[in-house]
C-alpha positions, 0 to 999 in steps of 0.5 A, spaced: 737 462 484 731 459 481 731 457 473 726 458 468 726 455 461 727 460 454 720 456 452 720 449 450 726 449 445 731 454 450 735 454 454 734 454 463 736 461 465 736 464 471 729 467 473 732 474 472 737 477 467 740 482 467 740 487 461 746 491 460 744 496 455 744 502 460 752 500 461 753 504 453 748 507 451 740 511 452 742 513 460 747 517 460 755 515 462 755 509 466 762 507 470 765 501 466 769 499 472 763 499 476 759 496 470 764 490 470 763 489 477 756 489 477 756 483 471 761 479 476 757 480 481 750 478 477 754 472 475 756 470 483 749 470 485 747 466 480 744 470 474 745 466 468 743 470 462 746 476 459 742 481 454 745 486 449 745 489 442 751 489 437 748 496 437 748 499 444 754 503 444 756 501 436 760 494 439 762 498 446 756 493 450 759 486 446 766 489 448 764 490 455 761 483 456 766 480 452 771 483 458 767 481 463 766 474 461 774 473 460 776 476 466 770 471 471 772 465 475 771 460 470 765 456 473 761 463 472 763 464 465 761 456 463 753 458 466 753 464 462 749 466 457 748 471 452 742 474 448 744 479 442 741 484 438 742 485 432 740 489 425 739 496 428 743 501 423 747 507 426 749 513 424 756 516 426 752 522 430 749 517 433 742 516 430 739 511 427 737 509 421 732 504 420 733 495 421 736 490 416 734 483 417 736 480 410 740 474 410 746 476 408 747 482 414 744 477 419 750 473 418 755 480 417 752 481 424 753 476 428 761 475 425 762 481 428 758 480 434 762 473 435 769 477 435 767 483 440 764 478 444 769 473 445 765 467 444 765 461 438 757 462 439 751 467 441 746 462 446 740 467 443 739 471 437 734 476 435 732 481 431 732 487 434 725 490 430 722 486 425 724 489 417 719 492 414 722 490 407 725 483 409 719 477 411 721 474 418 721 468 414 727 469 412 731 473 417 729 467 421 731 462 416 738 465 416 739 465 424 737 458 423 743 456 419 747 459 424 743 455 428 747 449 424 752 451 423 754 451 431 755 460 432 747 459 435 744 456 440 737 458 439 733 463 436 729 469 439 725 474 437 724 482 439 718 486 440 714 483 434 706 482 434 702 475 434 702 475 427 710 475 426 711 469 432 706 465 428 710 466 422 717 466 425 715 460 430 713 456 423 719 457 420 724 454 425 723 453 433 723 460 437 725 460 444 722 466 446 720 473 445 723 478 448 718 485 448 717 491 454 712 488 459 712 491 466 705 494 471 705 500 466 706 496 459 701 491 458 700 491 450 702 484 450 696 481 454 691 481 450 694 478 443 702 477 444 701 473 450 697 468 448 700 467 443 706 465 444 705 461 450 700 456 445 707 455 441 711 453 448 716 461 447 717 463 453 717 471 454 724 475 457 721 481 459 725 489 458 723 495 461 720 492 467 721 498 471 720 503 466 727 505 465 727 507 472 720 511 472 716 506 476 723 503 480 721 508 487 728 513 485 725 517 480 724 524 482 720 529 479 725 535 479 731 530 477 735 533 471 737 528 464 742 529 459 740 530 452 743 523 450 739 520 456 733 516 453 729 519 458 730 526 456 724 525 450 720 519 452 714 521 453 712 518 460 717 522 462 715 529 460 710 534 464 704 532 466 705 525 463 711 524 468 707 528 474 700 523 473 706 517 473 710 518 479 702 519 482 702 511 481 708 509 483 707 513 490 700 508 490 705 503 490 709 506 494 705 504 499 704 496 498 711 496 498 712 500 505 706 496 507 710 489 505 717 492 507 720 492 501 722 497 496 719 500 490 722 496 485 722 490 488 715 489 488 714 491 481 720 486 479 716 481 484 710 483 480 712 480 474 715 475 477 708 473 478 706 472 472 708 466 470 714 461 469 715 462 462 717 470 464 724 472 465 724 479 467 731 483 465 733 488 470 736 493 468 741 495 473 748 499 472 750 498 479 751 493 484 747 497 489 741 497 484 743 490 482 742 487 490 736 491 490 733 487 485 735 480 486 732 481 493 725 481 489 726 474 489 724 474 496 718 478 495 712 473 495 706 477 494 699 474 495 692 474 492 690 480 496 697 484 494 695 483 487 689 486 488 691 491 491 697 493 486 693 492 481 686 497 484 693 501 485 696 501 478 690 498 473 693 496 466 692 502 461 693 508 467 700 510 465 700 516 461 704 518 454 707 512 450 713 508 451 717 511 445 716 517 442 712 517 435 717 515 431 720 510 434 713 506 435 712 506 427 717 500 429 713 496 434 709 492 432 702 490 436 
């Protein structure tokens, strides 16, 4: 497999990572020996980077990687590495109660982060949303004394404007930024973008299916669990969901016309983006994980991209990525 670089301060990685929130939380129950199977066989076709959050699940994701990574080949745990989240706060229901980036919970977050995963370090640490009360300043800073100490290998940042990566890239070296970016999520082109490839940091990029809207295999009657994400994002209800499946049967075609599927031109549409973007694939299984990784294969050239972008134009998804509350969070 293919390497990128996480920017001019970061590691190589594969040229996909495979993000495994879905495997804990947000999408309903997953299968934890499918799960496990599905990170084992990541790391055999050579996917490097692991993406997590200590939230995801309350520790069940670290948990579960940590299981992972103890029980692959050795060669495939050495390449491994792992990008985590932290600072979301929980409630015991389940509900979420804002971010804490001070610097005395960042180091509480990673101890804990260390122990669930098994691990002497974190290969990439982040912020899961900027706190409104603590400047990244000092957030950032915090991470960088791990950085020191030798519990980090390199810092990241996720979802934040222009303005904070410039401010956060001033107080120590960022590797990447990790942000939705996607055929139908392109807030970051025209600020967010430019930005952080003038600074040398790289993007690894979520949602790069939309949370399994724009993968092919979504369908229109298909039922959610209250607890599914999906259930209440605005991209999937109603006539929003109707109008977006219409431009996923538009990209249907190009993919029917190429002989690949769906979702493996959406990934490769990422991929063409540039060098320094590492699409993350959410995949759950490894059905969905080998369909993924075949987007490596896809070459698409100037006339496909026309024509997906005549298909899908930038701004054509109805609803927004999250609902209102959740977007008071995401900078832009």
């Amino acid at each position: 497999m293919s390497t990128r670089s996480l920017g001019t301060t970061g590691p190589q990685v594969s040229a996909l990572g495979l993000g495994c929130m879905g495997m804990s939380a947000l999408y309903g129950e997953a299968d934890r020996g499918e799960s496990l199977a599905t990170i084992h066989a990541a790391l055999d076709a050579g996917v490097t980077l692991l993406d997590t959050g200590d939230f995801y699940g309350m520790g069940h994701n670290e948990m579960l990687i940590g299981e992972a990574l103890r029980t692959a080949p050795a060669a495939a745990r050495e390449r491994a590495l792992v990008s985590v989240k932290f600072g979301a706060l929980r409630d015991p229901d389940g509900g979420w109660a804002g971010y804490d980036g001070r610097p005395a919970a960042v180091r509480n977050f990673a101890a804990y982060s260390l122990q669930r995963l098994g691990v002497d370090h974190i290969d990439v640490y982040r912020i899961a949303r900027l706190d409104p009360d603590v400047p990244i300043e000092e957030t950032v800073g915090a991470i960088a004394e791990l950085v020191e100490k030798g519990y980090v290998r390199h810092i990241g940042l996720s979802e934040v404007g222009a303005g904070t990566v410039r401010r956060a890239a001033a107080t120590a070296p960022i590797s990447d930024l990790q942000i939705e970016y996607s055929l139908i999520s392109r807030g970051i082109e025209d600020e967010i973008l430019p930005a952080v490839r003038e600074l040398g940091i790289a993007v690894t990029a979520y949602g790069v299916l939309s949370r399994g809207l724009i993968s092919g295999h979504f369908t229109p009657d298909r039922q959610l669990a209250a607890t599914d994400f999906r259930a209440h994002s605005p991209r999937f209800q109603g006539d929003n969901l109707q109008h977006n499946l219409g431009l996923v049967e538009a990209l249907r075609k190009i993919a029917e016309g190429k002989g690949v599927s769906v979702a493996q031109v959406a990934i490769a549409w990422v991929l063409s983006r540039g060098t320094d973007i590492v699409p993350l694939v959410g995949a759950r299984t490894r059905e969905r994980l080998g369909e993924a990784l075949g987007a490596l294969d896809v070459t698409l050239d100037a006339a496909d991209l026309v024509a997906i972008e005549d298909a899908v134009p930038a701004g054509a998804a109805a609803g927004e990525r999250y609902p209102q509350a959740q977007m008071a969070h995401v900078e832009r």
